[in-house]
N, C-alpha and C positions, 0 to 999 in steps of 0.2 A: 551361715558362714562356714567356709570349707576349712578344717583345721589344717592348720602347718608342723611339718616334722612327723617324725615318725610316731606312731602311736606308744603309748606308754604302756610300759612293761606290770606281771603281777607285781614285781617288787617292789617297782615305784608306787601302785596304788595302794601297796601294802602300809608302805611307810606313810602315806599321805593319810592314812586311813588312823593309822596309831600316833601320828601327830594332831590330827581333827579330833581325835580324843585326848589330846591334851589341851585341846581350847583353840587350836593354831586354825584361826578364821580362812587363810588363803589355804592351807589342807584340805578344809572343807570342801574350798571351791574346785580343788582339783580334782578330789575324789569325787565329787559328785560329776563335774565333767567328764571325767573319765568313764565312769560305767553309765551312765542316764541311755547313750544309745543301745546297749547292752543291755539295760535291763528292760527298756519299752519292745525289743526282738522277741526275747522272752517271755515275757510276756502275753506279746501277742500271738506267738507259735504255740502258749499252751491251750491254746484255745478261749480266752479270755472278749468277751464280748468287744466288738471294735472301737465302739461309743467310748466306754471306760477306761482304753488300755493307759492314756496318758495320767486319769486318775490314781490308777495301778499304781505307775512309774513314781506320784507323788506321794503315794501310801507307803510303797517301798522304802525310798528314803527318809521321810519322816520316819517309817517303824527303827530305820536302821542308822538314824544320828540320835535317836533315842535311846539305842542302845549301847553304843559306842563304847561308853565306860564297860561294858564285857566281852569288847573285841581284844583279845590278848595276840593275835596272828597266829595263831597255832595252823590255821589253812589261812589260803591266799582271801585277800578282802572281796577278791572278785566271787568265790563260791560261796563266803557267809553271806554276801548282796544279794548273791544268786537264789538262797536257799532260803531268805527272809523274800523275798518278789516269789518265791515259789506258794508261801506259806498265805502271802495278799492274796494270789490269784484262787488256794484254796477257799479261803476265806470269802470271798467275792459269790464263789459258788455256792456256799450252803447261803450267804444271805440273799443270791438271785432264788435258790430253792423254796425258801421261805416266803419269798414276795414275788411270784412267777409274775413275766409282766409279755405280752405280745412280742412272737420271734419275727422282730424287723430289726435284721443285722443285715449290713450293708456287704458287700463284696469283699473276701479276705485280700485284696488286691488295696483297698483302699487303707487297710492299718496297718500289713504288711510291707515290708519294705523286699523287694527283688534280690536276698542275701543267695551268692553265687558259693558252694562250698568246695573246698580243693580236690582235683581228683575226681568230679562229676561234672563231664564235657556237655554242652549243648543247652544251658541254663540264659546261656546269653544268644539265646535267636527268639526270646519272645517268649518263653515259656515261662508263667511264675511260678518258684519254687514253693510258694508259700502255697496255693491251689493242689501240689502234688502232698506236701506233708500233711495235708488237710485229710487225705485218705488213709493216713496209718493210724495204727493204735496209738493211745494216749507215750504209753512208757519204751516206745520205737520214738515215735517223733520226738519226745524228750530228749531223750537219749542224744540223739542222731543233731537236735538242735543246739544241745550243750557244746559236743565234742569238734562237730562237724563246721555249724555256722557261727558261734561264739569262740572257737577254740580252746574248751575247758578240754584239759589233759583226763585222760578215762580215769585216776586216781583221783582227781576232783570231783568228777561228775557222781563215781559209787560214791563217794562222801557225801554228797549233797543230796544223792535220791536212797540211800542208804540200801545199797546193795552190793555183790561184791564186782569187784572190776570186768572180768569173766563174762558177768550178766551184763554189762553195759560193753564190751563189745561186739557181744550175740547180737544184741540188740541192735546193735550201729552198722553192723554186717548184715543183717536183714532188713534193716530199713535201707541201706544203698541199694541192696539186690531189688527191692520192690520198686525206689525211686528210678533205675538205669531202665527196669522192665515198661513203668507207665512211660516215662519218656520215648521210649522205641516206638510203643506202643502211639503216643500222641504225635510225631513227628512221622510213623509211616506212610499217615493216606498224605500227606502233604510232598514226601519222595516221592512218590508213587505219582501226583500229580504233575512233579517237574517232568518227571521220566518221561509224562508225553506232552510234554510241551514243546519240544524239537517237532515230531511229529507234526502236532497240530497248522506251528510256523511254518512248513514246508508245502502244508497244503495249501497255505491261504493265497 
């Protein structure tokens, strides 16, 4: 079902989040509405197996109405969600380590949603975004997925991946520069292809 009105603010999910720790049942409902699309993104951009990412999403919240009673809002609800889904999908990994089982993962297209990020033209002629971040480093693609396709403010994101600001926008500025290059790059031979298709048409 497509949501109506505009999307809700950190503030709002802030307050919903320290009312849901006060017992307030419809809080609950809101904050969890609110970030579940956000945090299954994240999830599955960290690289988290495709099969699991909705388990992820259910682990996440459960860990984080669990912990409620120590959410005081000192940062927004959106980057303690964030940072508790970061700590699942660690998690997920040392126990896929521990129990290795046959690599049949499906297509990043199929857990990935087509999230278009501001300021990077040509996303929307067919190309998935999610395919191109698949080829950066672990803590580029982070980065680049926080600020870029979730819109965590670069002051949230060092908070969250505990480094300083500085390093999370190196990071954000070379993971564009790498994403603008493979896109040229995958959209050439297809220009190059229009280019003679006048030609072709003229002969026929």
């Amino acid at each position: 079902m497509a949501r109506s009105g505009p999307e809700p603010g950190d503030e709002s999910i802030t307050a919903w989040a320290l009312a849901a720790r006060g017992g307030d049942p419809e809080a609950v409902e809101r904050f969890v509405g609110a970030l579940h699309r956000d945090v299954r993104r994240f999830v599955a951009h960290l690289g988290a197996d495709p099969q699991v990412v909705d388990d992820l999403a259910q682990d996440t919240f459960l860990r984080a109405l669990g912990s409620l009673h120590r959410f005081e809002g000192r940062c927004s609800a959106r980057t303690w969600l964030l940072s508790i889904a970061r700590r699942a999908v660690t998690d997920s990994f040392r126990h896929a380590a521990a129990r290795p089982r046959p690599a049949d993962v499906p297509d990043w297209r199929l857990a990935v949603e087509r999230a278009q990020p501001s300021g990077l033209p040509g996303f929307d002629d067919g190309i998935a975004l999610a395919d191109l971040l698949a080829t950066l480093p672990d803590e580029r693609r982070e980065a680049f997925v926080l600020t870029q396709v979730l819109g965590l403010p670069y002051e949230d994101a060092a908070r969250l991946t505990a480094c300083p600001v500085g390093t999370v926008r190196s990071r954000v500025a070379r993971a564009r520069a790498t994403l603008v290059e493979l896109l040229m790059a995958a959209e050439a031979p297809r220009d190059t292809a229009e280019s003679r298709e006048p030609t072709a048409l003229a002969a026929a």
